[in-house]
PyMOL commands that place a pseudoatom at each C-alpha (Angstrom):
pseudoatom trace, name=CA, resn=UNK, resi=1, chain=A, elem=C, hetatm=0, pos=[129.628, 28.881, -127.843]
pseudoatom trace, name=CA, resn=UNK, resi=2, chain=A, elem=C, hetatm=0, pos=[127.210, 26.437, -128.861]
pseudoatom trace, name=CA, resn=UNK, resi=3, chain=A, elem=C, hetatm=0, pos=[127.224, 27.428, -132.445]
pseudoatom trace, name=CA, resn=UNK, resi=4, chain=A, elem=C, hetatm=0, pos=[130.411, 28.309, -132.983]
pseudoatom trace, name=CA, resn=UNK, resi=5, chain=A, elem=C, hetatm=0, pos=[131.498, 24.613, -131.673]
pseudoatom trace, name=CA, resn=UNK, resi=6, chain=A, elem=C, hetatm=0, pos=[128.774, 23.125, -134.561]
pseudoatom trace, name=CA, resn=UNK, resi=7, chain=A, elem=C, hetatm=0, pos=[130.328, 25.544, -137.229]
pseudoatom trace, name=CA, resn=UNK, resi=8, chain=A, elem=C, hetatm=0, pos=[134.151, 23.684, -135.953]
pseudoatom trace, name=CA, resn=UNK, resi=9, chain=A, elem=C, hetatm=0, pos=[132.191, 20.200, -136.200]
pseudoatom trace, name=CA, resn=UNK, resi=10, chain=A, elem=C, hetatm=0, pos=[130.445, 21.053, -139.490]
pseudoatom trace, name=CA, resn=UNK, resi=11, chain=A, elem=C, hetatm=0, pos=[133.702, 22.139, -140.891]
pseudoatom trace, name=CA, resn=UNK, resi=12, chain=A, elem=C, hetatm=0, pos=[135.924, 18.957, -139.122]
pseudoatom trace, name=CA, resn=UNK, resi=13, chain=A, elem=C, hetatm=0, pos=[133.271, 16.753, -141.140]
pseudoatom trace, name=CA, resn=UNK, resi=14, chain=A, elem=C, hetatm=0, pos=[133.683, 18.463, -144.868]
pseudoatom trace, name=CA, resn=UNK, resi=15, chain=A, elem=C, hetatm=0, pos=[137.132, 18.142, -144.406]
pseudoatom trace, name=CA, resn=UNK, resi=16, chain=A, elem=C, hetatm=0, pos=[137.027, 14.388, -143.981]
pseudoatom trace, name=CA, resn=UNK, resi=17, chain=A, elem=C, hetatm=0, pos=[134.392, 14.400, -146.730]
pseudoatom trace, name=CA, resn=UNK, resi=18, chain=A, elem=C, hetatm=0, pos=[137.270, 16.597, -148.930]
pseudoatom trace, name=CA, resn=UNK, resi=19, chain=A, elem=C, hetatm=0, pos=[135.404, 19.478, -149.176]
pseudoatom trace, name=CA, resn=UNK, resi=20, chain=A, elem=C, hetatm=0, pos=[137.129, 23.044, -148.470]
pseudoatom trace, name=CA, resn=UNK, resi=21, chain=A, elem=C, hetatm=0, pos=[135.940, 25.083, -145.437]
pseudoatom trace, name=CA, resn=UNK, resi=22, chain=A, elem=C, hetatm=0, pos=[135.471, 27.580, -148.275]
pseudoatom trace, name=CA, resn=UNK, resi=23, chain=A, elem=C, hetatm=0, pos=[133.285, 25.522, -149.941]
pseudoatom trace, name=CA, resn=UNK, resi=24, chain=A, elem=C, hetatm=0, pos=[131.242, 25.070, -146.656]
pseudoatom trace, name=CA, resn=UNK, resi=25, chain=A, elem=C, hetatm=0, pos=[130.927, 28.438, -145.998]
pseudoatom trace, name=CA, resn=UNK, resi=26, chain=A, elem=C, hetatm=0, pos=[129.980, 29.190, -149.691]
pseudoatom trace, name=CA, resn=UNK, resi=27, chain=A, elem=C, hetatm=0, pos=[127.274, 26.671, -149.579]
pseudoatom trace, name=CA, resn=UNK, resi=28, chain=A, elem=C, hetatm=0, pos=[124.394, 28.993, -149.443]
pseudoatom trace, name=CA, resn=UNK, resi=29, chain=A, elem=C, hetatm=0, pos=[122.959, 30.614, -152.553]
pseudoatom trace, name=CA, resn=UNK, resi=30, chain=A, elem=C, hetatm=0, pos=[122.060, 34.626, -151.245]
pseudoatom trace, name=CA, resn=UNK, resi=31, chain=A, elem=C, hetatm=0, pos=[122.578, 36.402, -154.483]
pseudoatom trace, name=CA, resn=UNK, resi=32, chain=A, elem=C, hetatm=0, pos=[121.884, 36.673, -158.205]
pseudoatom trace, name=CA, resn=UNK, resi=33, chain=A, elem=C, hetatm=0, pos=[125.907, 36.407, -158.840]
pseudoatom trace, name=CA, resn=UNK, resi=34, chain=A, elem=C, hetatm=0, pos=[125.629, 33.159, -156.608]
pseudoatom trace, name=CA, resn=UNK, resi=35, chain=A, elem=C, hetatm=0, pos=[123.440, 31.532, -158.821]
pseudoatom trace, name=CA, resn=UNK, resi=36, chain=A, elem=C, hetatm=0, pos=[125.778, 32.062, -161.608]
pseudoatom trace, name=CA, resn=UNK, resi=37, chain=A, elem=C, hetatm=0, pos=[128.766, 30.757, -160.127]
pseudoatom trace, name=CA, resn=UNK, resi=38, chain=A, elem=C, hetatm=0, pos=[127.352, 27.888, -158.334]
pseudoatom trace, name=CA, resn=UNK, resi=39, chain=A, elem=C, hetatm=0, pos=[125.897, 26.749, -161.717]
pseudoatom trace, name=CA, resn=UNK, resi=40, chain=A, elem=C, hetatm=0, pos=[129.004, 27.607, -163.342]
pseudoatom trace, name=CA, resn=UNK, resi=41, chain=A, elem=C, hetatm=0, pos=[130.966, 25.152, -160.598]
pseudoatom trace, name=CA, resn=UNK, resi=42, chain=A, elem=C, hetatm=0, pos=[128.999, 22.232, -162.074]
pseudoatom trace, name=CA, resn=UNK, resi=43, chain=A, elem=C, hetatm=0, pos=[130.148, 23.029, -166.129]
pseudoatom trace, name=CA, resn=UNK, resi=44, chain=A, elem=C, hetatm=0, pos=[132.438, 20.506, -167.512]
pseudoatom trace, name=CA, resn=UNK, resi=45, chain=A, elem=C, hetatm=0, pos=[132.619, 21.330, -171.392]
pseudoatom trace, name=CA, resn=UNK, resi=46, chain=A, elem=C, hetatm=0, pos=[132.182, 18.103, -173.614]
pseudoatom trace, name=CA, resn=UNK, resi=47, chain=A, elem=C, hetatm=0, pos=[135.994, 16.750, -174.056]
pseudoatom trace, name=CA, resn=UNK, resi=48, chain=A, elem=C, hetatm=0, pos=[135.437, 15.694, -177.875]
pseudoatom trace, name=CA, resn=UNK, resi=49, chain=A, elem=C, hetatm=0, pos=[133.629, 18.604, -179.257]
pseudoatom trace, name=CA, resn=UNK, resi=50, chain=A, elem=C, hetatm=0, pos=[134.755, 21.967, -180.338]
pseudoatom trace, name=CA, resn=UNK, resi=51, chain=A, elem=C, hetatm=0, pos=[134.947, 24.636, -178.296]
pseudoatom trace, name=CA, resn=UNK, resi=52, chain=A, elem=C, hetatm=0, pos=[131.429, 26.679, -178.444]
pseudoatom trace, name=CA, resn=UNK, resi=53, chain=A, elem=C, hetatm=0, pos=[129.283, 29.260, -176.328]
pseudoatom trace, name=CA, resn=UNK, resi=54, chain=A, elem=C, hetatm=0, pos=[125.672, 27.630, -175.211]
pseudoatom trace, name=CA, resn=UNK, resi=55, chain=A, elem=C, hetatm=0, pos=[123.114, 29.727, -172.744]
pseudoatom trace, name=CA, resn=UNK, resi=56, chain=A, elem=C, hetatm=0, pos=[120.807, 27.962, -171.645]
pseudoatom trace, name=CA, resn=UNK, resi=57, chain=A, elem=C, hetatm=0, pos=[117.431, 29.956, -169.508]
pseudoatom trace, name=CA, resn=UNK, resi=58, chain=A, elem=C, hetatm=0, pos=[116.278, 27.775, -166.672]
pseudoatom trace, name=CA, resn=UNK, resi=59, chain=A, elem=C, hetatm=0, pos=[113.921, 28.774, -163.488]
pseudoatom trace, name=CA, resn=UNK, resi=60, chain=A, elem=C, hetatm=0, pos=[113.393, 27.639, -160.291]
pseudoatom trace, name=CA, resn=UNK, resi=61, chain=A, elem=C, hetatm=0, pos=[111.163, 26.942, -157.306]
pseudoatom trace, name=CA, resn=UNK, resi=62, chain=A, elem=C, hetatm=0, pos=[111.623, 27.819, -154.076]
pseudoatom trace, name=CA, resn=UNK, resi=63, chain=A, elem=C, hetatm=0, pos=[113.506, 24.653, -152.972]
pseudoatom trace, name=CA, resn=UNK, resi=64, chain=A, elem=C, hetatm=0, pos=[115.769, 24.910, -155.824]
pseudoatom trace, name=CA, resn=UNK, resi=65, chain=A, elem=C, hetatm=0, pos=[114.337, 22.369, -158.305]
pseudoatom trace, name=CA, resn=UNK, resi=66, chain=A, elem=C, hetatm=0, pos=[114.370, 22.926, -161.862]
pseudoatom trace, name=CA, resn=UNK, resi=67, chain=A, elem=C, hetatm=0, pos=[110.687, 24.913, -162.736]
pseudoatom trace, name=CA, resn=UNK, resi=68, chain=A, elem=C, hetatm=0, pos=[109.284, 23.383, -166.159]
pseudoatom trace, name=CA, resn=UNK, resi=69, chain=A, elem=C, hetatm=0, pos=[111.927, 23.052, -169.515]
pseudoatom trace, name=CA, resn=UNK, resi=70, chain=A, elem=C, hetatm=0, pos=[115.479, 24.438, -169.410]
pseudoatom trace, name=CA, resn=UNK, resi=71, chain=A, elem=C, hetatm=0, pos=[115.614, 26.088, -172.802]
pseudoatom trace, name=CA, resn=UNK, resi=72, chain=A, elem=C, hetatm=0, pos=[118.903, 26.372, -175.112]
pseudoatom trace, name=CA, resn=UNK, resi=73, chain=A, elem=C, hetatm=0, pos=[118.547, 30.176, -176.340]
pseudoatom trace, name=CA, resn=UNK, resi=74, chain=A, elem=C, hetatm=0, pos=[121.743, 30.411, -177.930]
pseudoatom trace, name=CA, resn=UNK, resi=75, chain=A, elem=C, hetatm=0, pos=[124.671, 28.213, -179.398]
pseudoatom trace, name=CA, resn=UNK, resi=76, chain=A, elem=C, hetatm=0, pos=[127.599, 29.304, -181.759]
pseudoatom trace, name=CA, resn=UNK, resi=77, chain=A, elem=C, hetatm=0, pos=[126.949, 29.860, -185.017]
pseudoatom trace, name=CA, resn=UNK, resi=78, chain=A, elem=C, hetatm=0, pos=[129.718, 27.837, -186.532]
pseudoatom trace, name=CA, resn=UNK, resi=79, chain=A, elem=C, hetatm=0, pos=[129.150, 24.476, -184.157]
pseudoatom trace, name=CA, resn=UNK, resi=80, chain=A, elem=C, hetatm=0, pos=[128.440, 21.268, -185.954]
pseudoatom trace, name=CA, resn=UNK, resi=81, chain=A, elem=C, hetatm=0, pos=[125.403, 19.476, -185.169]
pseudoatom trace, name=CA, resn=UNK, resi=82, chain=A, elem=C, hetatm=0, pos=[127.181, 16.736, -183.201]
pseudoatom trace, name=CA, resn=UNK, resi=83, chain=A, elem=C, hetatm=0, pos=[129.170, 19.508, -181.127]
pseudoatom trace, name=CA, resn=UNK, resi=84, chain=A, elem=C, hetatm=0, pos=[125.586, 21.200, -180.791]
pseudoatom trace, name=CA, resn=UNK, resi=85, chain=A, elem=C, hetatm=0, pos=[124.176, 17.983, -179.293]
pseudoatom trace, name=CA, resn=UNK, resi=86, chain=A, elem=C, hetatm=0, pos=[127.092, 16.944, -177.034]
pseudoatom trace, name=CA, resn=UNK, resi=87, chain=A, elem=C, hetatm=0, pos=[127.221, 20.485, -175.770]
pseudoatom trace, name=CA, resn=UNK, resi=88, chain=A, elem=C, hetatm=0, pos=[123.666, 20.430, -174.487]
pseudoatom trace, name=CA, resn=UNK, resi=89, chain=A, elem=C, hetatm=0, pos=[123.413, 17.040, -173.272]
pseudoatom trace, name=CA, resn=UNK, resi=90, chain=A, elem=C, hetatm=0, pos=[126.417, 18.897, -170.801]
pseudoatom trace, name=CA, resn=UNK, resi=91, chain=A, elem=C, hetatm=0, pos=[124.752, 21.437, -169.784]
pseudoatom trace, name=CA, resn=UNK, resi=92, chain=A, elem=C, hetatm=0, pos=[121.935, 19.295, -168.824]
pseudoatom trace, name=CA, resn=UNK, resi=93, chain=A, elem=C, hetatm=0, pos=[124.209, 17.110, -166.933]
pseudoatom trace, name=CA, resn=UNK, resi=94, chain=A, elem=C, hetatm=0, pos=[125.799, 20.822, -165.335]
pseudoatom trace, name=CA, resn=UNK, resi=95, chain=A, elem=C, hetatm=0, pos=[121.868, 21.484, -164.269]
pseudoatom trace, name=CA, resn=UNK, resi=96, chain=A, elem=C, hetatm=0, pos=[121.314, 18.067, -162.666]
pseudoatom trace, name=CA, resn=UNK, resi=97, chain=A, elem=C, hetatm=0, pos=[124.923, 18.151, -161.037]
pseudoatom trace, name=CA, resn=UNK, resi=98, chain=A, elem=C, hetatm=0, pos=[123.797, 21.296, -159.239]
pseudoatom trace, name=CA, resn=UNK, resi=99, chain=A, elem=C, hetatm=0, pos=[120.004, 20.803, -158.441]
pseudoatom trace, name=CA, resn=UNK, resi=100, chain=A, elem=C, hetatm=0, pos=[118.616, 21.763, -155.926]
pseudoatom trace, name=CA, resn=UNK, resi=101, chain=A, elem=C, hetatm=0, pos=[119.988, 25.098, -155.547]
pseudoatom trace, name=CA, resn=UNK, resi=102, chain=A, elem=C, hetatm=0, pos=[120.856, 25.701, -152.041]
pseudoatom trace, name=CA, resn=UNK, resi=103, chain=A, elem=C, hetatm=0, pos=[119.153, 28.951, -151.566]
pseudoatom trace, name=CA, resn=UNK, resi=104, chain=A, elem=C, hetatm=0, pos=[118.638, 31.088, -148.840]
pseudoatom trace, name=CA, resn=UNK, resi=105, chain=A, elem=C, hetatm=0, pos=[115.133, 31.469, -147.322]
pseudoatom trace, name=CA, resn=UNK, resi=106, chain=A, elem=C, hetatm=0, pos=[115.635, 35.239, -148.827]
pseudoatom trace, name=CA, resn=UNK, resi=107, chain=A, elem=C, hetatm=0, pos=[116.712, 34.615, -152.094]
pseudoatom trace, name=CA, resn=UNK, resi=108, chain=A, elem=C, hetatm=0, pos=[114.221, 31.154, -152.564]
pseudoatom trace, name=CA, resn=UNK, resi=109, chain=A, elem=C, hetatm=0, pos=[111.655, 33.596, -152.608]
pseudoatom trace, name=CA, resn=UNK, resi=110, chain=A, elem=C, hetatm=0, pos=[113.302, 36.346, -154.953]
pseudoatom trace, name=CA, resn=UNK, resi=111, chain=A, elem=C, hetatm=0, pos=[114.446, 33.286, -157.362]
pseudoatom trace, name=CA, resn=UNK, resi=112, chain=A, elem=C, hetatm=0, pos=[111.387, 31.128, -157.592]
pseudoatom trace, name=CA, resn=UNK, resi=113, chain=A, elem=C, hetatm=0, pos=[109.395, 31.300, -160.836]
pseudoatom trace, name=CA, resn=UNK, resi=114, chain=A, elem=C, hetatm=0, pos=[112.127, 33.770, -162.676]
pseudoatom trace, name=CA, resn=UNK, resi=115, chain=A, elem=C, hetatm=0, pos=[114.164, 32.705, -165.732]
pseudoatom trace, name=CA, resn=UNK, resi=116, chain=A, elem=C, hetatm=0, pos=[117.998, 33.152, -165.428]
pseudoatom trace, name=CA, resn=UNK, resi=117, chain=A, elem=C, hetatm=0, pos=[119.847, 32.805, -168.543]
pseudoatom trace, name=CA, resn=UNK, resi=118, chain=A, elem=C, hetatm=0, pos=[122.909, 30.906, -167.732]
pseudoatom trace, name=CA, resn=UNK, resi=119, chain=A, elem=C, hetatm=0, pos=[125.899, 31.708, -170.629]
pseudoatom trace, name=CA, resn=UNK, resi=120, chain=A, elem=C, hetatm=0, pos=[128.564, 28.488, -170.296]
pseudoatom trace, name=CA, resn=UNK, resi=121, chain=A, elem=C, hetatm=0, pos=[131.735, 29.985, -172.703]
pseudoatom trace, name=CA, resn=UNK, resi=122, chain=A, elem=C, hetatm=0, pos=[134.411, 27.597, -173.073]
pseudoatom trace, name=CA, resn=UNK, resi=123, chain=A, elem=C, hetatm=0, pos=[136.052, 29.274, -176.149]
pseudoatom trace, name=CA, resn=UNK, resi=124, chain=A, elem=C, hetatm=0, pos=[139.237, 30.904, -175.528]
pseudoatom trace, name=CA, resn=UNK, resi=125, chain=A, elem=C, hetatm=0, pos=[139.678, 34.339, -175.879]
pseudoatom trace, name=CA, resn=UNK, resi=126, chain=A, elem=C, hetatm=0, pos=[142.803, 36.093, -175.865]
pseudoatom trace, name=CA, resn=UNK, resi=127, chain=A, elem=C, hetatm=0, pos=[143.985, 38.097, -173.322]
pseudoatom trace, name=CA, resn=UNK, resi=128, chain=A, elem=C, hetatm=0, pos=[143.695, 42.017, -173.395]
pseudoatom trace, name=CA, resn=UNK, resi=129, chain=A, elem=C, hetatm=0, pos=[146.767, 43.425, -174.731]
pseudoatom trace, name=CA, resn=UNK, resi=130, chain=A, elem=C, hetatm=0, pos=[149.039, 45.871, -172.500]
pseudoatom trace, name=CA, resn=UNK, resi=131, chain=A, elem=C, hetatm=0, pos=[150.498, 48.681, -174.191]
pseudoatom trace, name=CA, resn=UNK, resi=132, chain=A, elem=C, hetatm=0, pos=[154.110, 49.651, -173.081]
pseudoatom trace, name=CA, resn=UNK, resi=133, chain=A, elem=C, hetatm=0, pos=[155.390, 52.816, -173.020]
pseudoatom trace, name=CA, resn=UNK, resi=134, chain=A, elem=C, hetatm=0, pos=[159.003, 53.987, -173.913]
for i in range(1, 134): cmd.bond("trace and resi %d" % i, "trace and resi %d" % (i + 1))
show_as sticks, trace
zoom trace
């Protein structure tokens, strides 16, 4: 009962801090796909340059710190320099947003020292088309 009443008090004390109970719960980094989207919940795309895809390969340590260099591997072809340059100055910004990566003591040890390469796409793409039948 114990736990269960610090889970209620944990919870009680996001939601005065105005985070979700889903975001509580989701806290913990367990998977490879969890990486990815907690990474992905720090992103916000430069608001005056063009839209463009950027990956950027990072790796970490154990307690979630950034391990050596992030390293841009990719960036749209057609970007203009400035767009380049805004672009990874945001992702930067995305990795220190979202450092340390709360890890689980499982997945510390499966993440630390491996390179994930982290693809940010903010162009649009259109939807998949439906075909109707007669």
């Amino acid at each position: 009962m114990a736990r269960r009443g610090g889970k209620l008090v944990l919870v009680a004390a996001m939601l005065l801090l105005g985070i979700s109970s889903t975001a509580a719960e989701n806290a913990q980094v367990n998977t490879i796909q969890d990486i990815f989207r907690h990474l992905r919940t720090c992103w916000k795309p430069p608001a005056k340059a063009r839209p463009l895809d950027i990956t950027v390969v990072v790796s970490f340590n154990r307690a979630g710190n950034i391990l050596g260099r992030p390293r841009i591997t990719y960036e749209s072809a057609e970007a203009s320099d400035n767009d380049r340059l805004q672009y990874r100055i945001a992702v930067m910004e995305a990795l220190q947003r979202c450092t340390p990566v709360p890890f689980t003591d499982a997945m510390a040890g499966a993440a630390a020292g491996r390179p994930f390469a982290i693809q940010f796409r903010t162009r649009k793409t259109s939807p998949p088309t439906q075909e109707r039948r007669a």
